[in-house]
Backbone as XML, in Angstrom:
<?xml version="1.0"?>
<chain id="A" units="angstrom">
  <residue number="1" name="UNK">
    <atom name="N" x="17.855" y="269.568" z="135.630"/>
    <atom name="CA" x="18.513" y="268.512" z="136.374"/>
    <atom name="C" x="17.496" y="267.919" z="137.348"/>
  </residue>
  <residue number="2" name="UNK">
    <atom name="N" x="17.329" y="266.528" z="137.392"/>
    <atom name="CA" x="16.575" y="266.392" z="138.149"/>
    <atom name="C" x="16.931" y="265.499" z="139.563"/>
  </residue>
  <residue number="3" name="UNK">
    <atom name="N" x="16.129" y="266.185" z="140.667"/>
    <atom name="CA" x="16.607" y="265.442" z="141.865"/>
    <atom name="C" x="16.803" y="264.303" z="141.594"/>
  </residue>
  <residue number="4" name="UNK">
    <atom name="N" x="16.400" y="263.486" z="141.570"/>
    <atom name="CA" x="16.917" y="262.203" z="141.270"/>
    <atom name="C" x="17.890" y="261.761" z="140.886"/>
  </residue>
  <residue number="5" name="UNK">
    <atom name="N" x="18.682" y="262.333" z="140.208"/>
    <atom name="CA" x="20.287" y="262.605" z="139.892"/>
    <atom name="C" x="21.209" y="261.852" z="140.996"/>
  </residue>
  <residue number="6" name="UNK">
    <atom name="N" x="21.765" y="260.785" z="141.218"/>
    <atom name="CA" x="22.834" y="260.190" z="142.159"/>
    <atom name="C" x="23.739" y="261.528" z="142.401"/>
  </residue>
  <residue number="7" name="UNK">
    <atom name="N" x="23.718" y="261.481" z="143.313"/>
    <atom name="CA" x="24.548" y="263.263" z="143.880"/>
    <atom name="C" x="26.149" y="262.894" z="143.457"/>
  </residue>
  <residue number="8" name="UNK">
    <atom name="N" x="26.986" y="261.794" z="143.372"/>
    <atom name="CA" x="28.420" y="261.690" z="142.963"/>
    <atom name="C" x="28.179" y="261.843" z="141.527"/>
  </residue>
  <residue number="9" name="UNK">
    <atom name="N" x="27.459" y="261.623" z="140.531"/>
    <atom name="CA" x="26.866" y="261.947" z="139.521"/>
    <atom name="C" x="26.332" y="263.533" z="139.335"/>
  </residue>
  <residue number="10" name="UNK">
    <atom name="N" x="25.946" y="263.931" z="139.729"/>
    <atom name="CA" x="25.994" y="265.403" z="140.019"/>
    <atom name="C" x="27.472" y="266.446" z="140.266"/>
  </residue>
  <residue number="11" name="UNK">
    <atom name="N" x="27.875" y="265.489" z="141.046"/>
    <atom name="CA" x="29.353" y="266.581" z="141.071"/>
    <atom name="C" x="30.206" y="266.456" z="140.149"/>
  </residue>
  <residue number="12" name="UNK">
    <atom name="N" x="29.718" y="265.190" z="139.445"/>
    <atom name="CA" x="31.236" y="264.849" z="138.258"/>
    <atom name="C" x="30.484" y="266.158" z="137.200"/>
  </residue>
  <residue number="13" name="UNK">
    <atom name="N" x="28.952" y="266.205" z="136.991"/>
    <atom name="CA" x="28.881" y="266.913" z="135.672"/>
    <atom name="C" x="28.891" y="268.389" z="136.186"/>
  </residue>
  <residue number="14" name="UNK">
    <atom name="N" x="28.877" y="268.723" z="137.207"/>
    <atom name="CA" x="29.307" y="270.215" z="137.860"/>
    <atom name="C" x="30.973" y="270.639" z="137.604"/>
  </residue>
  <residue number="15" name="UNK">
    <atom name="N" x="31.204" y="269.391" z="137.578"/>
    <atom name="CA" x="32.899" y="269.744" z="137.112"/>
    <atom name="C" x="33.258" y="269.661" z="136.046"/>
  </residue>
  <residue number="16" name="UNK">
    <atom name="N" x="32.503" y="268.912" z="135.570"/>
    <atom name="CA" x="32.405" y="268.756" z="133.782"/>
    <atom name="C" x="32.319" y="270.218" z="133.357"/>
  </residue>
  <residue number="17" name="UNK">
    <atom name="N" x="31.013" y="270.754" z="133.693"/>
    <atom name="CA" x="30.653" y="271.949" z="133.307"/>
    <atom name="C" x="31.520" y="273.216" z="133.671"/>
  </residue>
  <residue number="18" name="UNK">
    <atom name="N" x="32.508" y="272.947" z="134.409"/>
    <atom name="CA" x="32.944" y="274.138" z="134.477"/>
    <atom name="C" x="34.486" y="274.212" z="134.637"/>
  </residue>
  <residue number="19" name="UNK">
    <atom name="N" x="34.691" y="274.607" z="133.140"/>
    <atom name="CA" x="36.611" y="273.992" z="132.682"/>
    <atom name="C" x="37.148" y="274.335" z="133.686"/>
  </residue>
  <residue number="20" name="UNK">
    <atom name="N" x="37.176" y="275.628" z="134.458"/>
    <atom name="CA" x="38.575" y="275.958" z="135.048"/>
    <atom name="C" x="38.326" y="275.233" z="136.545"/>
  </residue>
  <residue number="21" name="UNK">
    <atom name="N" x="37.685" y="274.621" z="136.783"/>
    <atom name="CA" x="37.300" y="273.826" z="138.171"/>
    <atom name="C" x="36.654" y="274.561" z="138.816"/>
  </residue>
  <residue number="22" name="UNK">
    <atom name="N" x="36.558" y="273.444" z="139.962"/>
    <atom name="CA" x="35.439" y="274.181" z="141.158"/>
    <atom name="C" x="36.179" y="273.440" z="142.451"/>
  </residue>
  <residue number="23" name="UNK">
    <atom name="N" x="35.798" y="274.028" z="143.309"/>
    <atom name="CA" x="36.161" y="273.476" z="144.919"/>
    <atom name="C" x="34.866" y="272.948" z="145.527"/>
  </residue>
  <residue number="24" name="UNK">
    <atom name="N" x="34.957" y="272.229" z="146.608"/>
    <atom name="CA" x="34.023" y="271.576" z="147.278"/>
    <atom name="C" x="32.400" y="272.977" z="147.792"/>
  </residue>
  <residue number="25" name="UNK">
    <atom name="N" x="33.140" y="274.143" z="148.027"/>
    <atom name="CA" x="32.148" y="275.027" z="148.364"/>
    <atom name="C" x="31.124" y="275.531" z="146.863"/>
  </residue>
  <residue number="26" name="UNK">
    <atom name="N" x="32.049" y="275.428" z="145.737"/>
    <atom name="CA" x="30.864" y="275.858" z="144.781"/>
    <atom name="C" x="29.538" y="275.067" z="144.531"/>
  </residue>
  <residue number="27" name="UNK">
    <atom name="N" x="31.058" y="273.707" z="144.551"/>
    <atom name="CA" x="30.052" y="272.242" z="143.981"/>
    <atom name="C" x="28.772" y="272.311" z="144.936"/>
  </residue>
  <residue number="28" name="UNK">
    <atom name="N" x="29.004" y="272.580" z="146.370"/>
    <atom name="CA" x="27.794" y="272.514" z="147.024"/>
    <atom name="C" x="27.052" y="273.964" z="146.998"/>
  </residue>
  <residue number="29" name="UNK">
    <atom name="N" x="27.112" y="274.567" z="146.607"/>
    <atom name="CA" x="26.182" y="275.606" z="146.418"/>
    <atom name="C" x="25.322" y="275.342" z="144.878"/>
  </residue>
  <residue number="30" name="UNK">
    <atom name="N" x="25.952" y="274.621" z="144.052"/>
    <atom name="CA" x="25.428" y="274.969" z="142.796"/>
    <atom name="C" x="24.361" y="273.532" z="143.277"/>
  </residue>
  <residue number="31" name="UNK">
    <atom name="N" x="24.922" y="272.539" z="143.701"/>
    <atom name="CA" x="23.301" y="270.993" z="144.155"/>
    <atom name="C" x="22.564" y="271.158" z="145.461"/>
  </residue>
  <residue number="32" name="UNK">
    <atom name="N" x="23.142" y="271.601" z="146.227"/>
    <atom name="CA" x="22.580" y="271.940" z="147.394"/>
    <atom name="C" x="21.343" y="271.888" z="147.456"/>
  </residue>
  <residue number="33" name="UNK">
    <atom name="N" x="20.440" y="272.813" z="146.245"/>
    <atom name="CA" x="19.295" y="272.906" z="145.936"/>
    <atom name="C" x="18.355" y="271.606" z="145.503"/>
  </residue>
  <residue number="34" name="UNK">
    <atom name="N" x="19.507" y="270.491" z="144.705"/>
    <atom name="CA" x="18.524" y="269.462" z="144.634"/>
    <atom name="C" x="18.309" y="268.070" z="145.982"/>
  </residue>
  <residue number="35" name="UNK">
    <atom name="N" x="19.091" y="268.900" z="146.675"/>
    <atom name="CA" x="19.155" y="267.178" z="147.494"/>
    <atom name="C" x="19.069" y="268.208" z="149.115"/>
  </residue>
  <residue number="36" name="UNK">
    <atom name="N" x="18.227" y="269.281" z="149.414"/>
    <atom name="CA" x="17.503" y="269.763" z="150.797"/>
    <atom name="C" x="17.369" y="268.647" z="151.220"/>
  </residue>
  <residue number="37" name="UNK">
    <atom name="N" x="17.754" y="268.683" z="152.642"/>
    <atom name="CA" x="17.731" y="267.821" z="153.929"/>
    <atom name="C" x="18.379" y="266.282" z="153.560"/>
  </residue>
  <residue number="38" name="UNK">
    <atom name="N" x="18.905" y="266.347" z="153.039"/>
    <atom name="CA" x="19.951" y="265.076" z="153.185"/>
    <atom name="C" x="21.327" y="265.326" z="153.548"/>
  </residue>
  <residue number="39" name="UNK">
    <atom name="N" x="21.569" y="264.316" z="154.480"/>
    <atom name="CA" x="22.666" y="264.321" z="154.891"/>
    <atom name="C" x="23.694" y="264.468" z="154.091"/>
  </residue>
  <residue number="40" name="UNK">
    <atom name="N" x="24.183" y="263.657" z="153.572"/>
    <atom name="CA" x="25.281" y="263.476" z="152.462"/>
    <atom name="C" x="25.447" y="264.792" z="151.509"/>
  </residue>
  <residue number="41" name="UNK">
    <atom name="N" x="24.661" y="265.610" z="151.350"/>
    <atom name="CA" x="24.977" y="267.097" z="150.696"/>
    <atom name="C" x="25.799" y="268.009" z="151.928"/>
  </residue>
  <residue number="42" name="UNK">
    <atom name="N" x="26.740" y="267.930" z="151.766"/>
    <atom name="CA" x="27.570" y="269.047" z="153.081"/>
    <atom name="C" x="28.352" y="269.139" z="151.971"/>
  </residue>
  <residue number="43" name="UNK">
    <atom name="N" x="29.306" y="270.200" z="152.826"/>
    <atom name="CA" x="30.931" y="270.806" z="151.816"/>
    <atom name="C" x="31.708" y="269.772" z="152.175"/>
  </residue>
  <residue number="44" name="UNK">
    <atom name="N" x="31.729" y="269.473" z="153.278"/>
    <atom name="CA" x="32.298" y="268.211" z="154.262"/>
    <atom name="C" x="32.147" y="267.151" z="153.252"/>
  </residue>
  <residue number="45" name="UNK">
    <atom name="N" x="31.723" y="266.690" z="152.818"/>
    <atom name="CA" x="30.741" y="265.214" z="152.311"/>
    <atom name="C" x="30.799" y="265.398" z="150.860"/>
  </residue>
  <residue number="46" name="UNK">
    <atom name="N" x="30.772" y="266.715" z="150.373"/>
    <atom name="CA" x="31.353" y="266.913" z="148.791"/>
    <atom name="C" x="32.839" y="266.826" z="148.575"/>
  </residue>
  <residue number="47" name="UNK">
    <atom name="N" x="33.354" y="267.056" z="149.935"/>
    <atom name="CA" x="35.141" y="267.649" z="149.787"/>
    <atom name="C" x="35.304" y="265.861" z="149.307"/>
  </residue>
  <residue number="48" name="UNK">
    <atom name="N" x="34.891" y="265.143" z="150.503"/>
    <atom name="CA" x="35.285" y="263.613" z="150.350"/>
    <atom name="C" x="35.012" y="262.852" z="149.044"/>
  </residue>
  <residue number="49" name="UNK">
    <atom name="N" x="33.695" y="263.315" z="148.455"/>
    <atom name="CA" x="33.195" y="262.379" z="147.305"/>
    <atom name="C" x="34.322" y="263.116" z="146.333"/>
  </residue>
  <residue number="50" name="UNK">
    <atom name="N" x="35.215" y="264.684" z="146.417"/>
    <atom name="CA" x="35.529" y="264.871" z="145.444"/>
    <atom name="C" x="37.472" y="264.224" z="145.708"/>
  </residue>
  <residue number="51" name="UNK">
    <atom name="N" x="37.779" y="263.654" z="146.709"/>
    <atom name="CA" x="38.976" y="262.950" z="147.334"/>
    <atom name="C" x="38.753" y="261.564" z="147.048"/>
  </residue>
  <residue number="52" name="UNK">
    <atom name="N" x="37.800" y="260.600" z="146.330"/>
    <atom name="CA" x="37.385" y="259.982" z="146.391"/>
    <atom name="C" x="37.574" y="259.610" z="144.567"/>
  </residue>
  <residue number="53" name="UNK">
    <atom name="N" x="36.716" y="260.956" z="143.704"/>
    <atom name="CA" x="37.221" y="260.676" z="142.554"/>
    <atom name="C" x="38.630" y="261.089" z="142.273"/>
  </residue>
  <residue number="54" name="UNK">
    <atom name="N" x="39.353" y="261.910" z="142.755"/>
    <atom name="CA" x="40.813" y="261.967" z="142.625"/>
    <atom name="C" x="41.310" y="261.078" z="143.090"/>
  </residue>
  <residue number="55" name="UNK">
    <atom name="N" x="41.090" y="259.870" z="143.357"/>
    <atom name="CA" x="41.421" y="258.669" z="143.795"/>
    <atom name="C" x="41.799" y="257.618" z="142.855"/>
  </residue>
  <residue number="56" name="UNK">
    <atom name="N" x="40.300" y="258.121" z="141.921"/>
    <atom name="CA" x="40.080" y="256.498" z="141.036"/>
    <atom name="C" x="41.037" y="257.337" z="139.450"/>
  </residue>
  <residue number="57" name="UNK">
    <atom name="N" x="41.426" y="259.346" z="139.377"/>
    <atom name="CA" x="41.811" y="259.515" z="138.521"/>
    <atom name="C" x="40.764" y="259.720" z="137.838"/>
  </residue>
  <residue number="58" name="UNK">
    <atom name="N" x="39.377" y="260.385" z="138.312"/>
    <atom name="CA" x="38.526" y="261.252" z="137.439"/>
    <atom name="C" x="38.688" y="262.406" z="137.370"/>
  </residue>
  <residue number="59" name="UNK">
    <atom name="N" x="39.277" y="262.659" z="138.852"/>
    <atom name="CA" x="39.555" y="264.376" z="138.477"/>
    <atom name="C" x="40.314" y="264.843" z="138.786"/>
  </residue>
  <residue number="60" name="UNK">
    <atom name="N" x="41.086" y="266.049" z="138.823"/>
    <atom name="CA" x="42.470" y="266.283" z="139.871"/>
    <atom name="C" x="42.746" y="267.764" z="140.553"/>
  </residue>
  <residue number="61" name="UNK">
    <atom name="N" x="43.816" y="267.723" z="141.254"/>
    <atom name="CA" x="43.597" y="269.062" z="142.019"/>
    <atom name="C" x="44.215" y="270.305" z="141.198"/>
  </residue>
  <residue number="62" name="UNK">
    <atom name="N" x="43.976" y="271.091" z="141.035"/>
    <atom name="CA" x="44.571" y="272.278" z="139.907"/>
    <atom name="C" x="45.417" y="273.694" z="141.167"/>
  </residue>
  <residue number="63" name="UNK">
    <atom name="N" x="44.255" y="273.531" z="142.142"/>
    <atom name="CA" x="45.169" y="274.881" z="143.231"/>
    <atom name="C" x="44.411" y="274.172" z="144.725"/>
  </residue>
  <residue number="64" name="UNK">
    <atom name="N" x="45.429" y="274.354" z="145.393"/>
    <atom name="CA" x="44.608" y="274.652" z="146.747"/>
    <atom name="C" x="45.262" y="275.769" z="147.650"/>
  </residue>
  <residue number="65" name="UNK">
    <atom name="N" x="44.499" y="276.012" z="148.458"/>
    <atom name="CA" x="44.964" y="276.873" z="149.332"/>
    <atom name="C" x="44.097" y="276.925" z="150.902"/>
  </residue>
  <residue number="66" name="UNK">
    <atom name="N" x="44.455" y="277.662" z="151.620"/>
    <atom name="CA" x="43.868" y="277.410" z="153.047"/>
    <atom name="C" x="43.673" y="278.285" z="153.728"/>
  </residue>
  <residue number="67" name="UNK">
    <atom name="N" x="41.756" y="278.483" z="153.690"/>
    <atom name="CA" x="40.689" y="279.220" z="154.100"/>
    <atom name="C" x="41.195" y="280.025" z="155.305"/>
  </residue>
  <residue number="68" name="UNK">
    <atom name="N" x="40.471" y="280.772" z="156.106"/>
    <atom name="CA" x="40.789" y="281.123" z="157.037"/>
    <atom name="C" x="39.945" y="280.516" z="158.022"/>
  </residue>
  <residue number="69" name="UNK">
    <atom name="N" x="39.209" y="279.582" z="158.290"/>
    <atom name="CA" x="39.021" y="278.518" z="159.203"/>
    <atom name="C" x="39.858" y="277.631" z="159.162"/>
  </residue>
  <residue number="70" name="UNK">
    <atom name="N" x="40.896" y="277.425" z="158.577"/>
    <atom name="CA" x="42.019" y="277.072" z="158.578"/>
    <atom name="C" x="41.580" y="275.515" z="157.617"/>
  </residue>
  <residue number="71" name="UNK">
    <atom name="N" x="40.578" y="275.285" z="157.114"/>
    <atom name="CA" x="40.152" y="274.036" z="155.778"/>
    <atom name="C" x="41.423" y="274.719" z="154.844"/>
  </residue>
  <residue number="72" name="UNK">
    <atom name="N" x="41.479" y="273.334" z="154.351"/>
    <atom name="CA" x="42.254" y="273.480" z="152.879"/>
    <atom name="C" x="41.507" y="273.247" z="151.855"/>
  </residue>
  <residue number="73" name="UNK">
    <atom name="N" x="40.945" y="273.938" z="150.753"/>
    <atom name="CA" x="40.462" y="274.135" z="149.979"/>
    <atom name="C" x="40.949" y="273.809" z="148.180"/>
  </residue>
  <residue number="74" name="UNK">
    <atom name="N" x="40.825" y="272.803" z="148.038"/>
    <atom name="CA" x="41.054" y="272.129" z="146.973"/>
    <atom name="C" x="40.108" y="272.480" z="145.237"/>
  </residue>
  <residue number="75" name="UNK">
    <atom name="N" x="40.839" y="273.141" z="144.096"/>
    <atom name="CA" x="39.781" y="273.140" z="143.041"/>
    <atom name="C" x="40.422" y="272.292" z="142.404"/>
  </residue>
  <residue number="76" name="UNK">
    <atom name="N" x="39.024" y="271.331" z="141.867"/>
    <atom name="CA" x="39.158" y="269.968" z="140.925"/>
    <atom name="C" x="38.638" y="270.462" z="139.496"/>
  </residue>
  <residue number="77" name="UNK">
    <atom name="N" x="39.348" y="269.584" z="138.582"/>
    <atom name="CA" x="38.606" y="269.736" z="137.215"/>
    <atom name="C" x="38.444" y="268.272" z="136.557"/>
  </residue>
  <residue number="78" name="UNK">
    <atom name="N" x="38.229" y="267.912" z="135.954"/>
    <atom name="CA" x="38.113" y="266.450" z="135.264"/>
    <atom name="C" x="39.075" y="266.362" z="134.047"/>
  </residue>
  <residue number="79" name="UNK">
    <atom name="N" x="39.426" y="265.192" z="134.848"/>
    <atom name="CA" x="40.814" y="264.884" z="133.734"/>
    <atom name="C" x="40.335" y="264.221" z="132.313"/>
  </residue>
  <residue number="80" name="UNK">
    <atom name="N" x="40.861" y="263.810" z="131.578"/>
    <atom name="CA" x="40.388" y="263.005" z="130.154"/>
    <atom name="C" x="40.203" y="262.204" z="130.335"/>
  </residue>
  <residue number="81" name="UNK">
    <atom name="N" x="40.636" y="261.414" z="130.898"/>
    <atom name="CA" x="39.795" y="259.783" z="131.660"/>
    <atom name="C" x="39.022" y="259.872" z="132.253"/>
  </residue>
  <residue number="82" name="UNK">
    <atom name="N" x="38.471" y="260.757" z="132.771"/>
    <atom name="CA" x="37.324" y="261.002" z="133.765"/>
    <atom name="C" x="36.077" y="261.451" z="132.819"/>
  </residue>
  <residue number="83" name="UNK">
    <atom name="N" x="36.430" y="262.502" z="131.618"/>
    <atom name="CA" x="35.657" y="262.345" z="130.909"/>
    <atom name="C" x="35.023" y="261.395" z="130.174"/>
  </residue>
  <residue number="84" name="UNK">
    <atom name="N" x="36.310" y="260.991" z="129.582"/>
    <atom name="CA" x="35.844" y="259.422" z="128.575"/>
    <atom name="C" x="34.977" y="258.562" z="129.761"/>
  </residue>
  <residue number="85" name="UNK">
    <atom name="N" x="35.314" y="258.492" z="130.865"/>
    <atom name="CA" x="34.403" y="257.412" z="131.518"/>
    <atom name="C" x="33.156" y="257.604" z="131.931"/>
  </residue>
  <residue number="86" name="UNK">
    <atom name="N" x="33.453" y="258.840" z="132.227"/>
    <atom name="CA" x="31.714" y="259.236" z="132.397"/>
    <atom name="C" x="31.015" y="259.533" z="131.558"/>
  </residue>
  <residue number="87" name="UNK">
    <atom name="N" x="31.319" y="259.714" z="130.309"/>
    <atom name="CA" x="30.690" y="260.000" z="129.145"/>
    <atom name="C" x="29.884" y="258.107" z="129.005"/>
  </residue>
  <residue number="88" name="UNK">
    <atom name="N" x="31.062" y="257.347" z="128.971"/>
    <atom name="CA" x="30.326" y="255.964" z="128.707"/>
    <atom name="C" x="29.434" y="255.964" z="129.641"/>
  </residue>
  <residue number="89" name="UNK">
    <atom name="N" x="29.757" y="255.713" z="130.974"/>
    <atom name="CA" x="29.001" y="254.745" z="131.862"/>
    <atom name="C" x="27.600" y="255.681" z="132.867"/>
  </residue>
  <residue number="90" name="UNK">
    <atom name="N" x="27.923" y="256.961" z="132.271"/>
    <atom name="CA" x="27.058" y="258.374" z="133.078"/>
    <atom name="C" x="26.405" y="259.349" z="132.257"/>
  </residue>
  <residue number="91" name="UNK">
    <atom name="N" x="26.594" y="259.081" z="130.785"/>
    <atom name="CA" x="26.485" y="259.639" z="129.995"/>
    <atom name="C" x="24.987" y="260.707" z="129.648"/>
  </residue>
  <residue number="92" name="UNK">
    <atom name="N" x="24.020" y="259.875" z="130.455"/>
    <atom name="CA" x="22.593" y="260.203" z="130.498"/>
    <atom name="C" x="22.287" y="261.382" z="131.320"/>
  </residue>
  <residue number="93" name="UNK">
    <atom name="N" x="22.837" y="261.146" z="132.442"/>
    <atom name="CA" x="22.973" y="262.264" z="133.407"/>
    <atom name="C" x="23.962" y="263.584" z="133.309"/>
  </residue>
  <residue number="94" name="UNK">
    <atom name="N" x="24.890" y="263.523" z="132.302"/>
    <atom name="CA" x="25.362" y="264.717" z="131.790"/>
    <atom name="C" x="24.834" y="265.677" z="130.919"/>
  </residue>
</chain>
């Protein structure tokens, strides 16, 4: 994977990759590594980009529940429209 990777592009194929979903804390542990010292990589800043595609109906919430810092913790997976679309228009980066 290479840094260069658009990081909302990164989280769709992190969720791609992993059927039973992921929550904002995996997603950022598994890129974290490509995007050191940028802002926009937080759990914070993944939770949103991933509230953001459950928005447009790329992906959706499967469980949540609530951490004991008292966050609510959301796991997303990618719906079939989310696939089909990113397959067209992202397809390179998957």
């Amino acid at each position: 994977m290479a840094a260069t990777m658009p990081m909302r592009f990164n989280i769709i194929k992190q969720i791609i990759d992993s059927p039973d979903g992921l929550n904002p804390q995996q997603v950022y542990e598994r890129i974290s590594p490509y995007y050191k010292g940028e802002k926009q990589c937080s759990e914070k800043e993944i939770d949103a980009q991933l509230m953001s595609l459950k928005g447009t109906g790329l992906v959706e919430i499967t469980n949540t529940i609530e951490r004991s810092d008292g966050f609510l913790e959301s796991t997303y997976v990618i719906t079939a429209y989310g696939r089909e679309r990113s397959q067209k228009y992202i397809g390179e980066y998957l």
